[in-house]
C-alpha positions as CSV (number, residue, x, y, z in Angstrom):
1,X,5.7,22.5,108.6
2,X,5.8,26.2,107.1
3,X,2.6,27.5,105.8
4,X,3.5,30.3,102.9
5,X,1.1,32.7,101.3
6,X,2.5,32.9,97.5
7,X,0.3,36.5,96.2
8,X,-0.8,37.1,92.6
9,X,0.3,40.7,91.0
10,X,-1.7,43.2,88.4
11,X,-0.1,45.0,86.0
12,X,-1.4,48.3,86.0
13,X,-0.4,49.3,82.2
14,X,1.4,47.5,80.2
15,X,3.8,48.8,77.2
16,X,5.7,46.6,74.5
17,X,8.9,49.3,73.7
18,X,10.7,46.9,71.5
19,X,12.6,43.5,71.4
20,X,16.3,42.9,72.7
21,X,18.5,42.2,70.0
22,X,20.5,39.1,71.9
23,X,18.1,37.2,72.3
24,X,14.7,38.6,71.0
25,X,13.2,38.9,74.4
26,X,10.8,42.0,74.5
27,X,11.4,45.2,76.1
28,X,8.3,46.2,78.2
29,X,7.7,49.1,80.7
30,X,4.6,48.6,83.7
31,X,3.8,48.6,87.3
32,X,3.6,45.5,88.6
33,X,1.3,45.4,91.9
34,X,1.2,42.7,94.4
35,X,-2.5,41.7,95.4
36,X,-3.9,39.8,98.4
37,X,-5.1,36.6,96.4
38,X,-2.2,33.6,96.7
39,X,-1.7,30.5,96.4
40,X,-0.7,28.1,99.7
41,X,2.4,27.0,99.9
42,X,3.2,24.4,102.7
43,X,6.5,23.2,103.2
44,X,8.1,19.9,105.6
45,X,11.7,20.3,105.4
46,X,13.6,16.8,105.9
47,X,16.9,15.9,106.5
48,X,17.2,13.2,103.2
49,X,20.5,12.6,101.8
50,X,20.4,11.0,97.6
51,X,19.2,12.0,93.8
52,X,17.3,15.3,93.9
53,X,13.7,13.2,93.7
54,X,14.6,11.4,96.7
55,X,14.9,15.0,98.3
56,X,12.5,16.8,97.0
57,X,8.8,16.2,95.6
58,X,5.8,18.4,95.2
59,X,2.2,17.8,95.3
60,X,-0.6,20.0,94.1
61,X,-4.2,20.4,95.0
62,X,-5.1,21.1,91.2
63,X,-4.2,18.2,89.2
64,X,-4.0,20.1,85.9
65,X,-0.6,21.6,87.1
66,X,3.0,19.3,86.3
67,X,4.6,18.3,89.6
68,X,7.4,17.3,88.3
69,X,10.8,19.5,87.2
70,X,8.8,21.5,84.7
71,X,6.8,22.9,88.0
72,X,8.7,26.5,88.8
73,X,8.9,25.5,92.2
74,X,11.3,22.4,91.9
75,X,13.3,24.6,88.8
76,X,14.0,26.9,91.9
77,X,14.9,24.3,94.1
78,X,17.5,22.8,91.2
79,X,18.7,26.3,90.6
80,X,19.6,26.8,94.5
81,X,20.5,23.3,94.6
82,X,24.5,23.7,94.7
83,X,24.3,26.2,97.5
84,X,22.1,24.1,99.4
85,X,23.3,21.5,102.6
86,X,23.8,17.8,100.8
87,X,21.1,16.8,103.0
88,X,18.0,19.4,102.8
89,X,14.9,17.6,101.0
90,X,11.7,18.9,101.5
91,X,7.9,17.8,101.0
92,X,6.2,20.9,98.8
93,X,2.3,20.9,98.9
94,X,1.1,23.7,96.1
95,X,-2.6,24.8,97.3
96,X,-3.8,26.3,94.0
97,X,-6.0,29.5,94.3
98,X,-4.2,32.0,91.6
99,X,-5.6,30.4,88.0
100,X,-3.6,29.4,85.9
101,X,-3.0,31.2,82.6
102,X,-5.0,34.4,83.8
103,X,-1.7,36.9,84.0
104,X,-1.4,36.9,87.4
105,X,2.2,35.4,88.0
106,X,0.9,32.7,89.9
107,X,4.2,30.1,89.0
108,X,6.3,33.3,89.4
109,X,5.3,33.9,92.4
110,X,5.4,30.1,93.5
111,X,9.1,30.3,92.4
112,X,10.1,33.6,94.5
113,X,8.4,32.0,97.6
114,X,11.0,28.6,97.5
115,X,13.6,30.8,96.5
116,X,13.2,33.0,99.6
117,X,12.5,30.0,101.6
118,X,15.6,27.9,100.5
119,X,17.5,31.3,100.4
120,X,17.4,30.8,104.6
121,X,19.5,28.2,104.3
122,X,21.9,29.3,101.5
123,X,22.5,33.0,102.8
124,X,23.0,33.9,99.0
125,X,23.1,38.0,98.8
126,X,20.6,39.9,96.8
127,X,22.5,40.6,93.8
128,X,22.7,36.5,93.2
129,X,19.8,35.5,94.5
130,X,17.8,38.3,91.8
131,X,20.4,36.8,89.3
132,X,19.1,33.6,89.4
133,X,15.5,34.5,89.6
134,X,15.8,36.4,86.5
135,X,17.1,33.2,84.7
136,X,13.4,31.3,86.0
137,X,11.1,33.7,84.7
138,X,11.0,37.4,84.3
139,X,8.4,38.4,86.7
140,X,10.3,36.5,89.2
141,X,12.4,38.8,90.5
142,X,9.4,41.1,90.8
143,X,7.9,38.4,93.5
144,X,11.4,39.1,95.4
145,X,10.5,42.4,96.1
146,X,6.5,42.6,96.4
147,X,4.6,45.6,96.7
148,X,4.5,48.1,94.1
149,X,7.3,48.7,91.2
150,X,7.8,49.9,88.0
151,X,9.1,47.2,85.6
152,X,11.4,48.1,83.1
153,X,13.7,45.6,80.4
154,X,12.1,42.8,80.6
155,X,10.2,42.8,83.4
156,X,13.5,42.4,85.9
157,X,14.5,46.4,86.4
158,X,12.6,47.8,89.2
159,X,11.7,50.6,90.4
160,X,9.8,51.3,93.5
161,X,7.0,53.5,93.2
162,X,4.1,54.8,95.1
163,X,0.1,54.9,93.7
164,X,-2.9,55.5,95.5
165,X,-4.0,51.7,97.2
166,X,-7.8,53.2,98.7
167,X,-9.3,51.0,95.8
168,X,-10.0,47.4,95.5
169,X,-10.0,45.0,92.3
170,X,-12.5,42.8,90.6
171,X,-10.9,39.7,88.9
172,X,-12.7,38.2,85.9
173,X,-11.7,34.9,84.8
174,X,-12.9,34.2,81.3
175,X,-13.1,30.2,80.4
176,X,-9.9,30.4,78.4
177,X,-5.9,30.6,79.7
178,X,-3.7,32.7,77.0
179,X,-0.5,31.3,76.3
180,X,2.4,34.4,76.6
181,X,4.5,33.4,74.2
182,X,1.4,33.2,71.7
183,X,0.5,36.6,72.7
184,X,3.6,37.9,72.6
185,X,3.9,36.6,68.7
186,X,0.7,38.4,67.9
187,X,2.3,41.7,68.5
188,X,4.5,41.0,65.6
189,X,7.2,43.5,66.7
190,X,10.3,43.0,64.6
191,X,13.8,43.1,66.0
192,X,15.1,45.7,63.9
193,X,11.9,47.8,64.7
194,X,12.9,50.8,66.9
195,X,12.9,50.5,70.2
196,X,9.5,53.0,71.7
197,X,10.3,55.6,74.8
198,X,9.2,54.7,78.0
199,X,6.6,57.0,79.4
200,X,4.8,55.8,82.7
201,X,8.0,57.4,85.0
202,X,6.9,60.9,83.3
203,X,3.5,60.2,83.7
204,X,3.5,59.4,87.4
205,X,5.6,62.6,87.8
206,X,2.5,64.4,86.9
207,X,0.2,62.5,89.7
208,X,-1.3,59.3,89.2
209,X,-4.5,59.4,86.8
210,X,-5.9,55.9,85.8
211,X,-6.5,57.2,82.6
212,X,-2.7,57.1,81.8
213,X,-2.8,53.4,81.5
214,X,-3.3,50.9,78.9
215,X,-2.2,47.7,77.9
216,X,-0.3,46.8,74.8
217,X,-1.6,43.2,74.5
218,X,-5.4,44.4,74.9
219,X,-5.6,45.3,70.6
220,X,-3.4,42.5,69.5
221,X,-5.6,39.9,72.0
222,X,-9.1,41.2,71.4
223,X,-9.9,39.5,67.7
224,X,-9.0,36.1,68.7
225,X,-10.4,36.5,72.5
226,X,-13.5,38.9,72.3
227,X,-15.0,37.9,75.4
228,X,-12.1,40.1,77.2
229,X,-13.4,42.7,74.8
230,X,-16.8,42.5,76.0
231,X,-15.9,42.1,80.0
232,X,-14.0,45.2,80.4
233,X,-17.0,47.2,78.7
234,X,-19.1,45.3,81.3
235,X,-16.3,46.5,84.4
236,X,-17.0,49.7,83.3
237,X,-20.3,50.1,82.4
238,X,-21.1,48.2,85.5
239,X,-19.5,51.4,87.4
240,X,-15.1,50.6,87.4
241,X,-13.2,53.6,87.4
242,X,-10.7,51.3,85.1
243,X,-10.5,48.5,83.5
244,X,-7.9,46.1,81.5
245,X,-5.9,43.5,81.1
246,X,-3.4,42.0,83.6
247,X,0.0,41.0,81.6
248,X,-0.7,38.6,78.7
249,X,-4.4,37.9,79.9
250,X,-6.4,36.2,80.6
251,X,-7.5,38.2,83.8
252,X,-9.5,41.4,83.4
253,X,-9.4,43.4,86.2
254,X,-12.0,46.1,86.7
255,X,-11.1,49.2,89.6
256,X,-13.5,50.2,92.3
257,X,-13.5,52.7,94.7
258,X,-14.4,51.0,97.7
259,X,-14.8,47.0,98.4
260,X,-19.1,47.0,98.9
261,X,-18.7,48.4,95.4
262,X,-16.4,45.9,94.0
263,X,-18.4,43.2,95.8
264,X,-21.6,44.4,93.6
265,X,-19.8,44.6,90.4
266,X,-18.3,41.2,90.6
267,X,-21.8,39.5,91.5
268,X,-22.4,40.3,87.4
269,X,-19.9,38.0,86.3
270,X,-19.7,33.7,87.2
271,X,-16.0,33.9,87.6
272,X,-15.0,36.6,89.5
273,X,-13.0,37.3,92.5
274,X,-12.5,40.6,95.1
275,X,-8.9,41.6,95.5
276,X,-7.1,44.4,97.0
277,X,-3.5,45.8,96.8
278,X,-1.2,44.7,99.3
């Protein structure tokens, strides 16, 4: 049995710069950061030989989440599964601690986990193995790599970077999960509209101010959802240094300077978690 630790990620900023004519997708500049909340991933590896069910199956402590093919893990698992032994199977237990919905990357991140598990046994090199996690998700390839990046295209072009990691995060989950592709219609950004400049490279040149950062999705989100209006006022009024929106929401995020701080802010709120960068 192998016991995995699958970690959420913030986005600190978040910039819509346009949409890629082939195929629509958008164009987006940020900095993803990895955080110490996961999800549990526990693994039994078998020696089973048949169909791809009779190899592989997935259970999940939440029982709102699909464990069948639809589940990012097992579309990992089929898009290793033809540089895989014939007889690999494996028992998949999801522990569920990253919400789902919230922004967070939480099937993302379940997906980089198997890949880099199964990738033990296929020996695929980097280029390929980034390849196909860019075809299961765009923040997958992010999960590859951990830590701290600038994001560029969409989502898959990184960048390490270095910030400042002396702070520690409050999570707010609001009672509602934000579809992305529903928030990513409400920016109503055209294909033929032109393409915005990136700016957070030039900014960071200058020394990193949380000030610089804002998310796009915050002004296009906030009429239909005003509750994440009215919880990053609370982060900050209740003493955060910064406050947003992690990708596509639902998760606001509020930044404090030390953990006894963050500890005191997040007692305000009924659904909030203490997380720190990693």
């Amino acid at each position: 049995m192998v016991i995995l630790t699958s970690h959420a990620k913030l986005n600190i900023g978040l910039r819509i710069l346009g949409r890629r004519q082939e195929d629509g997708y958008h164009l987006l500049e940020t900095i993803f950061q990895e955080i110490d909340l996961g999800d549990e991933i526990r693994i039994e590896a078998l020696t089973r030989s048949g169909s791809f069910d009779e190899r592989f199956s997935l259970t999940c402590s939440d029982p709102r989440i699909p464990v069948d093919r639809s589940n990012l893990i097992l579309k990992a698992v089929e898009a290793m599964i033809a540089h895989l032994p014939e007889d690999l199977g494996a028992r998949i237990h999801l522990e569920k601690r990253i919400p789902m919905g919230a922004g967070l990357g939480g099937g993302s991140s379940n997906a980089a986990v198997m890949l880099k598990w199964l990738n033990r046994r296929a020996d695929l090199d980097e280029r390929t193995l980034m390849g196909i996690a860019v075809r299961l998700g765009a923040d997958v390839p992010f999960f590859l790599k951990g830590g701290t990046q600038y994001a560029a295209g969409i989502g898959e072009i990184l960048t390490p970077v270095r910030i400042p990691k002396d702070w520690h995060a409050v999570l707010v989950f609001p009672d509602c999960s934000v579809s992305t592709a529903w928030a990513y219609k409400q920016l109503r950004i055209s294909l033929t509209a032109r393409a915005k400049k990136a700016i957070i490279p030039s900014q960071l040149e200058k020394g990193f101010d949380w000030r610089f950062f804002e998310n796009d999705f915050e002004k296009a989100m906030i009429p239909s959802y005003p509750e994440i209006g009215s919880i990053k006022m609370r982060l900050l009024s209740s003493g955060a240094i910064y406050a947003g929106l992690s990708g596509s929401g639902s998760t606001v995020f509020g930044v404090c300077e030390s953990c006894d701080k963050a500890k005191r802010v997040a007692e305000a709120f009924e659904h909030a978690a203490v997380a720190r960068p990693v």
